[in-house]
PDB file of N, CA, C and O in Angstrom:
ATOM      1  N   UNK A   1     -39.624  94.891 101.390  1.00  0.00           N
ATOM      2  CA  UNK A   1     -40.704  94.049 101.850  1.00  0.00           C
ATOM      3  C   UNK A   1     -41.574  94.878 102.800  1.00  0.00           C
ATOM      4  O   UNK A   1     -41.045  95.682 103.568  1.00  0.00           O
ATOM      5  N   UNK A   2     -43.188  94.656 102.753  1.00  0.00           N
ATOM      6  CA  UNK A   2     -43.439  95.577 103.702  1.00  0.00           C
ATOM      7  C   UNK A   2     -43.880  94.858 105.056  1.00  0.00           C
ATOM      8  O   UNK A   2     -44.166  93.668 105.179  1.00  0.00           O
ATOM      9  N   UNK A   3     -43.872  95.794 105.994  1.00  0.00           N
ATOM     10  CA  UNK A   3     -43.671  95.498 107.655  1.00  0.00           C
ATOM     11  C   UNK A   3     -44.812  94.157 107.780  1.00  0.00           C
ATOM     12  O   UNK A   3     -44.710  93.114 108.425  1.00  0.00           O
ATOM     13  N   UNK A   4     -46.110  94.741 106.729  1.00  0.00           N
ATOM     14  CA  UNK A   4     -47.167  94.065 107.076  1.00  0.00           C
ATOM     15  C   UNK A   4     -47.836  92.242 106.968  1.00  0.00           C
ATOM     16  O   UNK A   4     -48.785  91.534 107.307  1.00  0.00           O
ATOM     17  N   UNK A   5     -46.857  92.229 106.423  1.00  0.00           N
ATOM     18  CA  UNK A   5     -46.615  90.082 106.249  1.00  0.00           C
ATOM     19  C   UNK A   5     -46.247  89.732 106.794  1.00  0.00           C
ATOM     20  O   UNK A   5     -45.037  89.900 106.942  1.00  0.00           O
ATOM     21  N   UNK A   6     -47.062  88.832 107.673  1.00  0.00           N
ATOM     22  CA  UNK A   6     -46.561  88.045 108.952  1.00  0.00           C
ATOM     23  C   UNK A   6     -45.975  86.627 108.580  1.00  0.00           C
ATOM     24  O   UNK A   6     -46.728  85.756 108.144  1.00  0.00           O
ATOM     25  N   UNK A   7     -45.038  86.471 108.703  1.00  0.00           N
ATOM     26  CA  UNK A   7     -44.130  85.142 108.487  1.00  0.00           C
ATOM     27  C   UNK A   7     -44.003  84.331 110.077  1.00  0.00           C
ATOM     28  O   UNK A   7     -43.082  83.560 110.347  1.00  0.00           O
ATOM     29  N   UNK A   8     -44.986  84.647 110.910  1.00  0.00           N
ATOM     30  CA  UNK A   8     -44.967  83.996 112.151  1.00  0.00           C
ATOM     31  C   UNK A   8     -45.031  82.657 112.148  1.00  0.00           C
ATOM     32  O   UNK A   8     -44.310  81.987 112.887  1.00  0.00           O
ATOM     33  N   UNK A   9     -46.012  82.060 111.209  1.00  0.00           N
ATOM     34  CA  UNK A   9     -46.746  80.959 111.254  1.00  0.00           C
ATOM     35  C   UNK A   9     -45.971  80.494 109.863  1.00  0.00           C
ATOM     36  O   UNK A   9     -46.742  79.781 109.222  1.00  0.00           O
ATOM     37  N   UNK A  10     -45.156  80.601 109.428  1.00  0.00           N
ATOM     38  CA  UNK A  10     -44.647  80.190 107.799  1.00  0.00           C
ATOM     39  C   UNK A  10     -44.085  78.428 108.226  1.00  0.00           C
ATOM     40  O   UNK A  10     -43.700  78.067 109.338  1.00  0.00           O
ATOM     41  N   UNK A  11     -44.161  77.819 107.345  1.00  0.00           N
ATOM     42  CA  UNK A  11     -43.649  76.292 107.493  1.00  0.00           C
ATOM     43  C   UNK A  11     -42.105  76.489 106.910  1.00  0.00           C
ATOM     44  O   UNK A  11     -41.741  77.577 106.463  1.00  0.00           O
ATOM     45  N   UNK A  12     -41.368  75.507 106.953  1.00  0.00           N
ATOM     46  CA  UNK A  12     -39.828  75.439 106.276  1.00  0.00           C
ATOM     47  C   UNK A  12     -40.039  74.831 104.860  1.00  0.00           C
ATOM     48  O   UNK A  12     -40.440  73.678 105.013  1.00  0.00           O
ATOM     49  N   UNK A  13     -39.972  75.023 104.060  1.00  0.00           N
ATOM     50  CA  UNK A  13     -40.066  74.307 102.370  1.00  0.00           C
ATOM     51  C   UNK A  13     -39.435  72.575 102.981  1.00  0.00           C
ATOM     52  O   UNK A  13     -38.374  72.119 103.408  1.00  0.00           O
ATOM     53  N   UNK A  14     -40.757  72.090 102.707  1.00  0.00           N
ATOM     54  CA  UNK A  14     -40.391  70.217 102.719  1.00  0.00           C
ATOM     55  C   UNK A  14     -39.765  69.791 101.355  1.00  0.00           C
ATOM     56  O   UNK A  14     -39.361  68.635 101.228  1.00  0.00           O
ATOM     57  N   UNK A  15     -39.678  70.614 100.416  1.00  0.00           N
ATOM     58  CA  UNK A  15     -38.677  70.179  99.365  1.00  0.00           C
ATOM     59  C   UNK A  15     -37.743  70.035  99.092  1.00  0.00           C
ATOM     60  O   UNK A  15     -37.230  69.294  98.254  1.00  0.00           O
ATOM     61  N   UNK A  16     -37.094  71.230 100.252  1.00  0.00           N
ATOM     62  CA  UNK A  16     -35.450  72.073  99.642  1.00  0.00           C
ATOM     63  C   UNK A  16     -34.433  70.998  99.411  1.00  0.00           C
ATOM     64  O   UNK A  16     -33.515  71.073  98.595  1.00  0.00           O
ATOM     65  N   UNK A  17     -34.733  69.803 100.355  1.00  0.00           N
ATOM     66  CA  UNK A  17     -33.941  68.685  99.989  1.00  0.00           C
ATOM     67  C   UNK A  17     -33.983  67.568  98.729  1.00  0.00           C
ATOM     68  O   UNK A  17     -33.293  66.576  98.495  1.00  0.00           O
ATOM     69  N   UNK A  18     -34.859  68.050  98.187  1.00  0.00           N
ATOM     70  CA  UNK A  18     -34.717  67.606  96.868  1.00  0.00           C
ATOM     71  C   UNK A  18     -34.516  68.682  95.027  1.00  0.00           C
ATOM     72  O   UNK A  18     -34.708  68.403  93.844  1.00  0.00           O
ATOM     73  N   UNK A  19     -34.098  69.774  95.711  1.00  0.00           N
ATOM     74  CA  UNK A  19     -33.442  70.500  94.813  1.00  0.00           C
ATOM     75  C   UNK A  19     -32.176  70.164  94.378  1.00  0.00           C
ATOM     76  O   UNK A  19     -31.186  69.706  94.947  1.00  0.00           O
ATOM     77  N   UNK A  20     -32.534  70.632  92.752  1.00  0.00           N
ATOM     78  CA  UNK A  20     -31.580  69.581  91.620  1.00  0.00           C
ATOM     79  C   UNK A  20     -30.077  70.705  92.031  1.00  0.00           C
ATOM     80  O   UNK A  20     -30.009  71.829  92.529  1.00  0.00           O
ATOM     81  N   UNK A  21     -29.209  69.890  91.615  1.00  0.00           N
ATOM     82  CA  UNK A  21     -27.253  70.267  92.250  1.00  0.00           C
ATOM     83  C   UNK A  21     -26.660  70.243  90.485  1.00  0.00           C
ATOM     84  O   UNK A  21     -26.512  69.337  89.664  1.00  0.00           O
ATOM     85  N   UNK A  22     -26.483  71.439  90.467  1.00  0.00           N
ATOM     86  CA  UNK A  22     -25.858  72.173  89.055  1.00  0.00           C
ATOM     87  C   UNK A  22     -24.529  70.989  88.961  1.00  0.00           C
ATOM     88  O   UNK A  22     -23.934  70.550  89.945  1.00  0.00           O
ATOM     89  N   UNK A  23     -24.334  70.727  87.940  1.00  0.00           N
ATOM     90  CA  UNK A  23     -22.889  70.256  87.707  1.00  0.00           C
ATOM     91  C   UNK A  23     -22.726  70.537  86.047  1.00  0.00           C
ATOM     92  O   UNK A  23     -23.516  71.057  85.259  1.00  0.00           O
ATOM     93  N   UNK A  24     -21.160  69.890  85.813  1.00  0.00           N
ATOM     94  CA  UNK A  24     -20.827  69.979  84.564  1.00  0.00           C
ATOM     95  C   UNK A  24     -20.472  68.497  83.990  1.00  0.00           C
ATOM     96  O   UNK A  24     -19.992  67.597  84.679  1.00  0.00           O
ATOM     97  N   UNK A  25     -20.702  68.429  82.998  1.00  0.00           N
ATOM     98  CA  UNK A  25     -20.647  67.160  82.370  1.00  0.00           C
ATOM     99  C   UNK A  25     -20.115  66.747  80.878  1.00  0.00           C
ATOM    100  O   UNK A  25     -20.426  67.745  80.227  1.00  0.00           O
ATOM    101  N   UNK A  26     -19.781  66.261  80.396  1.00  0.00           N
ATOM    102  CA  UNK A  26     -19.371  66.112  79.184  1.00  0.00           C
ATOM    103  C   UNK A  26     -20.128  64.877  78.683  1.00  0.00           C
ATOM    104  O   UNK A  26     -20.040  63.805  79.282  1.00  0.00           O
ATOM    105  N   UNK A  27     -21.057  65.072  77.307  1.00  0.00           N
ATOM    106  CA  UNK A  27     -21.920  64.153  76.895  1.00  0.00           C
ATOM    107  C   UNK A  27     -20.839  63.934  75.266  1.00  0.00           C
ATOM    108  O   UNK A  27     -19.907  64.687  74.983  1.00  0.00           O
ATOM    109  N   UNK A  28     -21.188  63.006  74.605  1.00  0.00           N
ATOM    110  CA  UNK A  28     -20.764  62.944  73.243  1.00  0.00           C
ATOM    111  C   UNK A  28     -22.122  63.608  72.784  1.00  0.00           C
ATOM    112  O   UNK A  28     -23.174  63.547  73.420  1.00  0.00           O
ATOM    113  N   UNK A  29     -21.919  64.285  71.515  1.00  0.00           N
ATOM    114  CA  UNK A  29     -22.791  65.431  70.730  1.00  0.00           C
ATOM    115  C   UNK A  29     -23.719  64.496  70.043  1.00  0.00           C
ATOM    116  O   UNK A  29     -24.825  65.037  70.048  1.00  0.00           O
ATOM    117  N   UNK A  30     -23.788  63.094  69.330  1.00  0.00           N
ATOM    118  CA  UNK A  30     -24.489  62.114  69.413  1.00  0.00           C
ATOM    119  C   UNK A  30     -25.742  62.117  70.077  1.00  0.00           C
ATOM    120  O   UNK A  30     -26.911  62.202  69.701  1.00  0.00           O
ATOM    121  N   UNK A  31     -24.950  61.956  71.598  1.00  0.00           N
ATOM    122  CA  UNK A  31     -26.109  61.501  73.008  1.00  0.00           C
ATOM    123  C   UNK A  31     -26.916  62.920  72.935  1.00  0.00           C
ATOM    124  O   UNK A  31     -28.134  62.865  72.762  1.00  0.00           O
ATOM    125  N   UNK A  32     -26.533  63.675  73.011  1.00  0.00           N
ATOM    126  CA  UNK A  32     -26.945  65.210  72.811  1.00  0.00           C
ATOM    127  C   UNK A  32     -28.273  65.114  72.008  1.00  0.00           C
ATOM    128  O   UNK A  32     -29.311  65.306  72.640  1.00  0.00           O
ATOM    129  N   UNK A  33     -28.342  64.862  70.794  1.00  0.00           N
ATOM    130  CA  UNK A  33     -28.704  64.999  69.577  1.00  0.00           C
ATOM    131  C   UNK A  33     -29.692  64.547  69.885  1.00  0.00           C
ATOM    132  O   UNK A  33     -30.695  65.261  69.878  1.00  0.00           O
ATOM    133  N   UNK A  34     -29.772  63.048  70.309  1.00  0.00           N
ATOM    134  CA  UNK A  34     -30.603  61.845  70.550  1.00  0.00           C
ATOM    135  C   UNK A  34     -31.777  62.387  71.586  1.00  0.00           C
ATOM    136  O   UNK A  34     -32.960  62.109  71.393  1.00  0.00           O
ATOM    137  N   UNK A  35     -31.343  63.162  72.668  1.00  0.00           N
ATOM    138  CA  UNK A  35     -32.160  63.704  73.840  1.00  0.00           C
ATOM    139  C   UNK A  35     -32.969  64.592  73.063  1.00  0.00           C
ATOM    140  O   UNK A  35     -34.189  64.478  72.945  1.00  0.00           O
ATOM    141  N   UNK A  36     -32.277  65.459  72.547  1.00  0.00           N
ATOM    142  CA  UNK A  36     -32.471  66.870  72.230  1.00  0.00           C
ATOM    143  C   UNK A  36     -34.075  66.275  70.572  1.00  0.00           C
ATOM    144  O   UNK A  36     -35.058  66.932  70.229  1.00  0.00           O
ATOM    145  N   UNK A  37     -33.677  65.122  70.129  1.00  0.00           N
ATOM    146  CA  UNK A  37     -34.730  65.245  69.118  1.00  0.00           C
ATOM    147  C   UNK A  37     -35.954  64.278  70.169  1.00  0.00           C
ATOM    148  O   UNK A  37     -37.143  64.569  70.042  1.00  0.00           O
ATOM    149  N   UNK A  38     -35.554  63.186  71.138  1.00  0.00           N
ATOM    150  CA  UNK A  38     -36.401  63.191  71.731  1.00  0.00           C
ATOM    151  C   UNK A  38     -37.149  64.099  72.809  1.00  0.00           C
ATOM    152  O   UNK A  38     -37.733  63.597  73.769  1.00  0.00           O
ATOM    153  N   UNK A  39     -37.098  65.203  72.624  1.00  0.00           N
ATOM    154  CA  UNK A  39     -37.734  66.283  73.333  1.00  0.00           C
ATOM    155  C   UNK A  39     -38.427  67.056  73.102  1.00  0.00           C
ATOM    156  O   UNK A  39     -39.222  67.688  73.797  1.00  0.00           O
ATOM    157  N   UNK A  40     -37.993  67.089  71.299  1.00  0.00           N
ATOM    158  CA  UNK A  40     -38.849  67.399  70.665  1.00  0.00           C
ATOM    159  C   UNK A  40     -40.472  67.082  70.321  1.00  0.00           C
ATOM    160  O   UNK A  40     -41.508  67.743  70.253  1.00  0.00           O
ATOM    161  N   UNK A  41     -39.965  65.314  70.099  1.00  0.00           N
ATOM    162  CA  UNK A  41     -41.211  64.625  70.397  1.00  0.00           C
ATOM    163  C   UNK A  41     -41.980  64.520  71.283  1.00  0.00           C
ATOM    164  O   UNK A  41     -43.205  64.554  71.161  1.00  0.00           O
ATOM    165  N   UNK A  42     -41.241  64.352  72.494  1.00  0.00           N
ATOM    166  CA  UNK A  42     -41.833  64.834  73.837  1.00  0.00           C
ATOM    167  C   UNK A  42     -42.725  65.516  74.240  1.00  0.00           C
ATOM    168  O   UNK A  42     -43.826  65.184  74.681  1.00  0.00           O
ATOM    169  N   UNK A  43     -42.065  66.957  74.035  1.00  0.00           N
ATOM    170  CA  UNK A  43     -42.367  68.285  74.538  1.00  0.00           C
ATOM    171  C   UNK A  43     -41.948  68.898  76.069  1.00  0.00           C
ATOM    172  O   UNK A  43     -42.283  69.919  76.668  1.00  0.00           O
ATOM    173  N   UNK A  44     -40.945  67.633  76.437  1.00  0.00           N
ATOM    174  CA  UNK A  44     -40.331  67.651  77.788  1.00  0.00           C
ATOM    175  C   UNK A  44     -38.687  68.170  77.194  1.00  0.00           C
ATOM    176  O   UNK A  44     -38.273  67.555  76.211  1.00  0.00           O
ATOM    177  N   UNK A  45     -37.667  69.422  77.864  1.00  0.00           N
ATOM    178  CA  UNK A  45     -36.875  69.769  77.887  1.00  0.00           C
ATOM    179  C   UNK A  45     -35.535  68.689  78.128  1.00  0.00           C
ATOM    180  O   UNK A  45     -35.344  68.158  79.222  1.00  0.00           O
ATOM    181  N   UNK A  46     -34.747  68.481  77.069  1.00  0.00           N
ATOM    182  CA  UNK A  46     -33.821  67.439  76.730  1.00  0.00           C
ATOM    183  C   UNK A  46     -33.027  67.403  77.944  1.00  0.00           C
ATOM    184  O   UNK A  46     -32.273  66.432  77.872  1.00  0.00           O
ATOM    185  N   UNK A  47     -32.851  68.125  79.171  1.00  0.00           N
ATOM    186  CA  UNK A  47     -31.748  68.071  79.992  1.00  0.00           C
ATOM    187  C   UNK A  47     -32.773  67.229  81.394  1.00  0.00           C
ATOM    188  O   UNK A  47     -32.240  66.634  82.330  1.00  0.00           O
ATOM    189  N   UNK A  48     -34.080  67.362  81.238  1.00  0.00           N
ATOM    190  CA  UNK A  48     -35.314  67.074  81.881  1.00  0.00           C
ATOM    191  C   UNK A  48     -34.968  65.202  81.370  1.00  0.00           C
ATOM    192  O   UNK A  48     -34.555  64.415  82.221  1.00  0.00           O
ATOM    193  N   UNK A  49     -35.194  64.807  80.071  1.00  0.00           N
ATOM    194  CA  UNK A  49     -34.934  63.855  80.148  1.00  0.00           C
ATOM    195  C   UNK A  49     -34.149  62.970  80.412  1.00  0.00           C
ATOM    196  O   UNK A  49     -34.424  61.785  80.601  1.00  0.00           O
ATOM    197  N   UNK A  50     -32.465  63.792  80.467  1.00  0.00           N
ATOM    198  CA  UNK A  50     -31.481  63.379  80.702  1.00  0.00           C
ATOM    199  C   UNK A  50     -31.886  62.824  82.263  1.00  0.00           C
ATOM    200  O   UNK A  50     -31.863  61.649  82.631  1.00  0.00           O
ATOM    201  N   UNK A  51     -32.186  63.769  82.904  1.00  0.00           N
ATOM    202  CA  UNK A  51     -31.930  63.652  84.368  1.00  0.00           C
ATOM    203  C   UNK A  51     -32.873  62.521  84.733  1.00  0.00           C
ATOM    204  O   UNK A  51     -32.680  61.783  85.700  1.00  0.00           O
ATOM    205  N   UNK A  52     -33.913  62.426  83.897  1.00  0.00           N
ATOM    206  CA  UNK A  52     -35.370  61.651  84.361  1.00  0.00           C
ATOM    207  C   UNK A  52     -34.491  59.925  83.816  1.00  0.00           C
ATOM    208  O   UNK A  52     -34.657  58.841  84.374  1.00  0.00           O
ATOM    209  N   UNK A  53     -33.879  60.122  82.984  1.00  0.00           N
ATOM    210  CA  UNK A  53     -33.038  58.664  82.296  1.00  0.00           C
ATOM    211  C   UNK A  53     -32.196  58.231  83.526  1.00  0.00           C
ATOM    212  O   UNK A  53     -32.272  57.078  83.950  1.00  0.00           O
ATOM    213  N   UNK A  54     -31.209  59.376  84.225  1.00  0.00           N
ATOM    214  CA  UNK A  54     -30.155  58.598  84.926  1.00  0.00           C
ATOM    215  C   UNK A  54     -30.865  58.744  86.006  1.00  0.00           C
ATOM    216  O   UNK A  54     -29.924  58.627  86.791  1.00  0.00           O
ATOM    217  N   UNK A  55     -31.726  58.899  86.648  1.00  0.00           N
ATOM    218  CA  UNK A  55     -32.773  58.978  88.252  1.00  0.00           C
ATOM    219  C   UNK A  55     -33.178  57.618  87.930  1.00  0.00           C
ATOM    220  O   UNK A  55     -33.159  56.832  88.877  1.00  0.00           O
ATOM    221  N   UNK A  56     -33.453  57.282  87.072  1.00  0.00           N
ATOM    222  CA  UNK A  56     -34.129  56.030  86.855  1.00  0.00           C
ATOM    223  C   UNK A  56     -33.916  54.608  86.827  1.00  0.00           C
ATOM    224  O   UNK A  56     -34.537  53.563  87.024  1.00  0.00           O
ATOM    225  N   UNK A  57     -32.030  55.279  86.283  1.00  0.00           N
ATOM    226  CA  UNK A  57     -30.496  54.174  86.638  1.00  0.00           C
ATOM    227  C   UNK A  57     -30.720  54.107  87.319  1.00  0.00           C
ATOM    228  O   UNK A  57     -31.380  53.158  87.742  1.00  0.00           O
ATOM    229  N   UNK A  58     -30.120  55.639  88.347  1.00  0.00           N
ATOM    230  CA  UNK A  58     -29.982  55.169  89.683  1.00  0.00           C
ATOM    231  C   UNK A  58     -31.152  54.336  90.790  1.00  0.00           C
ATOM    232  O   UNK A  58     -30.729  53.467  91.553  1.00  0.00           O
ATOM    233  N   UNK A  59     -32.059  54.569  90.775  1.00  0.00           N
ATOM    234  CA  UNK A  59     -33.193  53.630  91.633  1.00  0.00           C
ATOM    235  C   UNK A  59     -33.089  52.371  91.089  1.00  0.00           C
ATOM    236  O   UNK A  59     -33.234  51.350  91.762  1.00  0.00           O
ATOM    237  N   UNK A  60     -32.884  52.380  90.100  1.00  0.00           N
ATOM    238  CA  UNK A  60     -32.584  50.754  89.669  1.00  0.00           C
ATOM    239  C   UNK A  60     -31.638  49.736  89.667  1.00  0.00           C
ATOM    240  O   UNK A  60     -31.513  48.621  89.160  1.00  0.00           O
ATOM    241  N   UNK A  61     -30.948  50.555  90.473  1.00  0.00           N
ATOM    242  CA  UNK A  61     -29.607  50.453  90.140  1.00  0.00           C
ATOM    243  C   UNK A  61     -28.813  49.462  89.268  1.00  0.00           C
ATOM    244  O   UNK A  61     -28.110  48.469  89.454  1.00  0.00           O
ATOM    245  N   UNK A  62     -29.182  50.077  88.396  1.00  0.00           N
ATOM    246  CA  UNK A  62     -28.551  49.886  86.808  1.00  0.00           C
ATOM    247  C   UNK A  62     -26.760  50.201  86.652  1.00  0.00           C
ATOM    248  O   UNK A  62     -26.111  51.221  86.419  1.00  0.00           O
ATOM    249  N   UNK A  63     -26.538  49.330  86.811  1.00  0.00           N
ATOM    250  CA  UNK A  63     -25.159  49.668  86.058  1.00  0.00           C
ATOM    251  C   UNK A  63     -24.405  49.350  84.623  1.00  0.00           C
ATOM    252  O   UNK A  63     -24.608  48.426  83.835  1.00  0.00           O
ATOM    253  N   UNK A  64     -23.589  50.297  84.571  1.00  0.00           N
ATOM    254  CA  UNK A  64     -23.386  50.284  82.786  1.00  0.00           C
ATOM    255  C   UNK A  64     -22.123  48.805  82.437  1.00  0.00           C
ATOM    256  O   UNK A  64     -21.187  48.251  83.013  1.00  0.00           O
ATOM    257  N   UNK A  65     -22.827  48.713  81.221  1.00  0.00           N
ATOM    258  CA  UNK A  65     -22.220  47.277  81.003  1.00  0.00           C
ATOM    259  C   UNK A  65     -20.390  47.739  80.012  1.00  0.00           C
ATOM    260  O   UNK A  65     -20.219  47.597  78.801  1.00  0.00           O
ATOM    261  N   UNK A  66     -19.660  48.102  80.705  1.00  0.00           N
ATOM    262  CA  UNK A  66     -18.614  48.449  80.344  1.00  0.00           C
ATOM    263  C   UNK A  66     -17.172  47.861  79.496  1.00  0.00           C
ATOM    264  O   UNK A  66     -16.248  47.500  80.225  1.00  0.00           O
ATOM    265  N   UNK A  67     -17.021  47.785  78.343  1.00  0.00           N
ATOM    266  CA  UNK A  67     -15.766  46.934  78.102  1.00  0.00           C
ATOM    267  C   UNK A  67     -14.792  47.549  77.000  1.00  0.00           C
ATOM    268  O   UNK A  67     -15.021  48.088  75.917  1.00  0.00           O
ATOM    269  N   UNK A  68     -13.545  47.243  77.735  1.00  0.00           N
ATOM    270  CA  UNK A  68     -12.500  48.026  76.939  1.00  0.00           C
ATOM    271  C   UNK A  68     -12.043  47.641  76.342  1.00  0.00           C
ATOM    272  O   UNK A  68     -11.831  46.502  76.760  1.00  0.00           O
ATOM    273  N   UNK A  69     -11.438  47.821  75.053  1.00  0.00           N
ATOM    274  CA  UNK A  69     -10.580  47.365  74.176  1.00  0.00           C
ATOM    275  C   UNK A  69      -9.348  47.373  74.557  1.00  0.00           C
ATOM    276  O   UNK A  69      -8.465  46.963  73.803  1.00  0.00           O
TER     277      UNK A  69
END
């Protein structure tokens, strides 16, 4: 880096707290499929929609209608 950039006056990133948190997940290849051809149509990245689907639960708080055999 050179000496000559002054970072005196720099602000703190007002975002950093909303940077997305890597995880792992297991989808059925189905649900997969379903994203992945709506993304196509889209033109928005299938893991983009995933996330934009369950952000959308969550504020709503939507919960899944669950029943077991």
């Amino acid at each position: 880096m050179k000496k000559e950039y002054d970072f005196s006056k720099s602000v703190k990133n007002p975002y950093v707290a909303k940077l997305k948190k890597q995880v792992t997940i297991r989808l059925e290849a189905e649900t997969v499929e379903y994203f992945k051809i709506l993304s196509k149509e889209t033109g928005t990245p299938y893991q983009t929609l995933i996330n934009s689907y369950l952000t959308d639960c969550a504020k709503r708080h939507i919960k899944p209608h669950l029943r077991w055999a």
